[in-house]
OpenMM code with the backbone's topology and positions (N, CA, C; nanometers):
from openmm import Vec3, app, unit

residues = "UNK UNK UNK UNK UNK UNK UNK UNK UNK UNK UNK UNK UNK UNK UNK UNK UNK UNK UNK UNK UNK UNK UNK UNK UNK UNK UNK UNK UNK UNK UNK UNK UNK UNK UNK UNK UNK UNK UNK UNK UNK UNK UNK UNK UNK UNK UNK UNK UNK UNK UNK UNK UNK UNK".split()
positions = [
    Vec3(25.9289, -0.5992, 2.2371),
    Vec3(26.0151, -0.5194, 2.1538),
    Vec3(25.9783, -0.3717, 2.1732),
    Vec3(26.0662, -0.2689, 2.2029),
    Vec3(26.0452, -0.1880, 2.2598),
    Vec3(26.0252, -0.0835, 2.1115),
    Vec3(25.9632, 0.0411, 2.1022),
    Vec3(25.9085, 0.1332, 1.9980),
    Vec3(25.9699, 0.2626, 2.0250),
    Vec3(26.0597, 0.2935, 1.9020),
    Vec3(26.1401, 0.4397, 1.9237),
    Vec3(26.0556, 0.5204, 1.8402),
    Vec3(26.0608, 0.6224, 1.9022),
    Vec3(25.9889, 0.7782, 1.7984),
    Vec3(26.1322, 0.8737, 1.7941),
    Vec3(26.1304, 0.8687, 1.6793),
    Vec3(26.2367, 0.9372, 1.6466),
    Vec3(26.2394, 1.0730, 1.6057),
    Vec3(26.1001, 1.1157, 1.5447),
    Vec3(26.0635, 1.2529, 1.5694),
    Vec3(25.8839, 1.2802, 1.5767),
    Vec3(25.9024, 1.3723, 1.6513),
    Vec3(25.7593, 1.3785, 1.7175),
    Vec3(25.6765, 1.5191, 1.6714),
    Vec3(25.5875, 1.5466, 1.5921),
    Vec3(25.5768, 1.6625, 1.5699),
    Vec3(25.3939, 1.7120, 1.6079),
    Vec3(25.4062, 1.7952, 1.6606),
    Vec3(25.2711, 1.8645, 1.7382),
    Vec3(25.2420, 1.9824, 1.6800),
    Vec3(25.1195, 2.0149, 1.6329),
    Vec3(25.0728, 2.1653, 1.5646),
    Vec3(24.9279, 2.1943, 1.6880),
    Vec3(24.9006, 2.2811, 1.6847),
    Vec3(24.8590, 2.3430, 1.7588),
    Vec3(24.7839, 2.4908, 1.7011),
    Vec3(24.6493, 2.5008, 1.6867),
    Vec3(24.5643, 2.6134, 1.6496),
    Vec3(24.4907, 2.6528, 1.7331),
    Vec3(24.4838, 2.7820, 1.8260),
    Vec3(24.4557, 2.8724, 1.9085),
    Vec3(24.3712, 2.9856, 1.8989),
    Vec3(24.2605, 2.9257, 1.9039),
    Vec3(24.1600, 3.0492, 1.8424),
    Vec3(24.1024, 3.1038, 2.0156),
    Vec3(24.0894, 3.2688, 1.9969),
    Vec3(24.0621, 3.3228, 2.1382),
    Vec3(23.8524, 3.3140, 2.0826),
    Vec3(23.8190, 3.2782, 2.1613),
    Vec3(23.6298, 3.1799, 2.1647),
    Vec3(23.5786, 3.3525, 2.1924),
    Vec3(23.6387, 3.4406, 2.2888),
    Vec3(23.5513, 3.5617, 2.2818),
    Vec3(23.5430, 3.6406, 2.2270),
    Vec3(23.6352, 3.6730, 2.1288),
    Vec3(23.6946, 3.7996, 2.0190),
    Vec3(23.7266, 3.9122, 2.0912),
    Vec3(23.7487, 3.9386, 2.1970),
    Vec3(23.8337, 4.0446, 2.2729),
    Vec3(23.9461, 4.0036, 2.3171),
    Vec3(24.0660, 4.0977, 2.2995),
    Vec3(24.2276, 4.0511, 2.3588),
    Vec3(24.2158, 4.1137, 2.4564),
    Vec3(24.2989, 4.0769, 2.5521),
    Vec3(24.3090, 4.1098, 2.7162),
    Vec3(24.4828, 4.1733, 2.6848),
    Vec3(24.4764, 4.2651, 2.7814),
    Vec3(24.6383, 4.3500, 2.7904),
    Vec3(24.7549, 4.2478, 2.8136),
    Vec3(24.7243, 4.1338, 2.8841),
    Vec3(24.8475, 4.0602, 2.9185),
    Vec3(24.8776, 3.9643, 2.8009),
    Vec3(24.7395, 3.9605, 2.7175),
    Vec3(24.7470, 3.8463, 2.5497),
    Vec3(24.8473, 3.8797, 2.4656),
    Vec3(24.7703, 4.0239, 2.4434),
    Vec3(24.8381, 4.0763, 2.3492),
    Vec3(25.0124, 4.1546, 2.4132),
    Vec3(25.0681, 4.1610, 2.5095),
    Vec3(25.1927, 4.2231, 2.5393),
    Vec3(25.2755, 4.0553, 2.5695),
    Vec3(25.2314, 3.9394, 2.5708),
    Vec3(25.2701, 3.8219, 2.5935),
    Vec3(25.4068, 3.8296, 2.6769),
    Vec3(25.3973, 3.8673, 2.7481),
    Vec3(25.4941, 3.8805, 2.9153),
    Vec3(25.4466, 3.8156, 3.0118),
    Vec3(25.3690, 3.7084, 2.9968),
    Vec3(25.3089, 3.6555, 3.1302),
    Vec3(25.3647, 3.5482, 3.1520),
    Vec3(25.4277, 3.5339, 3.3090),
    Vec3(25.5215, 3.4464, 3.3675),
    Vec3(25.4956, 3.3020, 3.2701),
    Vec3(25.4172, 3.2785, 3.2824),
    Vec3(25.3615, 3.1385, 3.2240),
    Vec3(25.4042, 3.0974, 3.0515),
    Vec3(25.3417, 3.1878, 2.9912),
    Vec3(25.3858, 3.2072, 2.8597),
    Vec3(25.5876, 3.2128, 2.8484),
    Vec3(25.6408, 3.2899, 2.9084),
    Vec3(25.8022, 3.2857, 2.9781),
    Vec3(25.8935, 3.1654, 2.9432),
    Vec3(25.7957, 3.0850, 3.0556),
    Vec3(25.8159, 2.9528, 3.0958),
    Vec3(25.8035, 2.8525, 2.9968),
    Vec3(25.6761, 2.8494, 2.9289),
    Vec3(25.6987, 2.7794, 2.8094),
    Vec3(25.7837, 2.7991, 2.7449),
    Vec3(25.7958, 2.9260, 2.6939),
    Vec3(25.9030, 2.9748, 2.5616),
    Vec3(26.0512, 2.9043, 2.6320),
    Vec3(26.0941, 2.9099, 2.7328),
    Vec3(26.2025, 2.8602, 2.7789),
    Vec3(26.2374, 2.7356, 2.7270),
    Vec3(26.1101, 2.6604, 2.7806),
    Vec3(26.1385, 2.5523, 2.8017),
    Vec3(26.1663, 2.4487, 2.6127),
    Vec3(26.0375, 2.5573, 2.5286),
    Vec3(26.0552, 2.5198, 2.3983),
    Vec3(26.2218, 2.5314, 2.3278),
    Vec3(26.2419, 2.6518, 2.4102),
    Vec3(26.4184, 2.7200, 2.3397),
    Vec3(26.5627, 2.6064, 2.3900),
    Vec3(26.4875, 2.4932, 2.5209),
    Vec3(26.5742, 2.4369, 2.5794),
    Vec3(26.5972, 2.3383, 2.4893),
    Vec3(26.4357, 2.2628, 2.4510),
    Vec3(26.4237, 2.1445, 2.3856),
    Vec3(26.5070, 2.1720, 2.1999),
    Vec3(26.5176, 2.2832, 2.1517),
    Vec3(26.5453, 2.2972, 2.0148),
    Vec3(26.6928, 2.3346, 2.0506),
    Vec3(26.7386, 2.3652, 2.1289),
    Vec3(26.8626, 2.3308, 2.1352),
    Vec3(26.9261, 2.2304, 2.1449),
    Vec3(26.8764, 2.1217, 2.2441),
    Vec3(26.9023, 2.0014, 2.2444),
    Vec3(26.8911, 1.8975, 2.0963),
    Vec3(26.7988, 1.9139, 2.0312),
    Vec3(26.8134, 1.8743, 1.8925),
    Vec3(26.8940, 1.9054, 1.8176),
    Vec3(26.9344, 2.0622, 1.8265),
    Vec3(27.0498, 2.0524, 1.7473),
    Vec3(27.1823, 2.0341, 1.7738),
    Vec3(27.2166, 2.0724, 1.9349),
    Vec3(27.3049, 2.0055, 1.9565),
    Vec3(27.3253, 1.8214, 1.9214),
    Vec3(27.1944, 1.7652, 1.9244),
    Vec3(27.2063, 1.5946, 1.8878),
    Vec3(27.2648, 1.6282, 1.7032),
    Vec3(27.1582, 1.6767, 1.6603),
    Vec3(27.2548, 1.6593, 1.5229),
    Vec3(27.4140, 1.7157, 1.4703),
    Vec3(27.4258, 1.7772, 1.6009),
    Vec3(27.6130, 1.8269, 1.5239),
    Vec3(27.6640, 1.7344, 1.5844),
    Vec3(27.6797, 1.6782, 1.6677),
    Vec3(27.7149, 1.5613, 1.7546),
    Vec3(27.7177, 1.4465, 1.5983),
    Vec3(27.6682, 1.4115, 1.5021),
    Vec3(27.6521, 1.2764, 1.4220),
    Vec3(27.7109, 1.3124, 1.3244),
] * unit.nanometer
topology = app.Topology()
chain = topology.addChain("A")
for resn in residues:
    res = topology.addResidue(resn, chain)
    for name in ("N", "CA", "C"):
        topology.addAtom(name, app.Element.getBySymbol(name[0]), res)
């Protein structure tokens, strides 16, 4: 019998271990960081597009 997750929720606490910010931390423009944010903005669209859809 197969197991649905119907919502999935992840928290996440980010502590910087050296206590100095680096120029690219703090201006958060780095390709990588980008990429995530994209990819987060893709997935929360898709949810709400699922709920106007019902």
């Amino acid at each position: 019998m197969p197991v649905e997750i119907k919502e999935l929720i992840i928290r996440a606490n980010i502590v910087n271990g050296n206590g100095t910010d680096s120029e690219s931390e703090i201006e958060g423009n780095s390709p990588e960081k980008q990429e995530i944010i994209a990819a987060c903005v893709a997935q929360v669209l898709k949810i709400l597009e699922r709920k106007q859809e019902r």
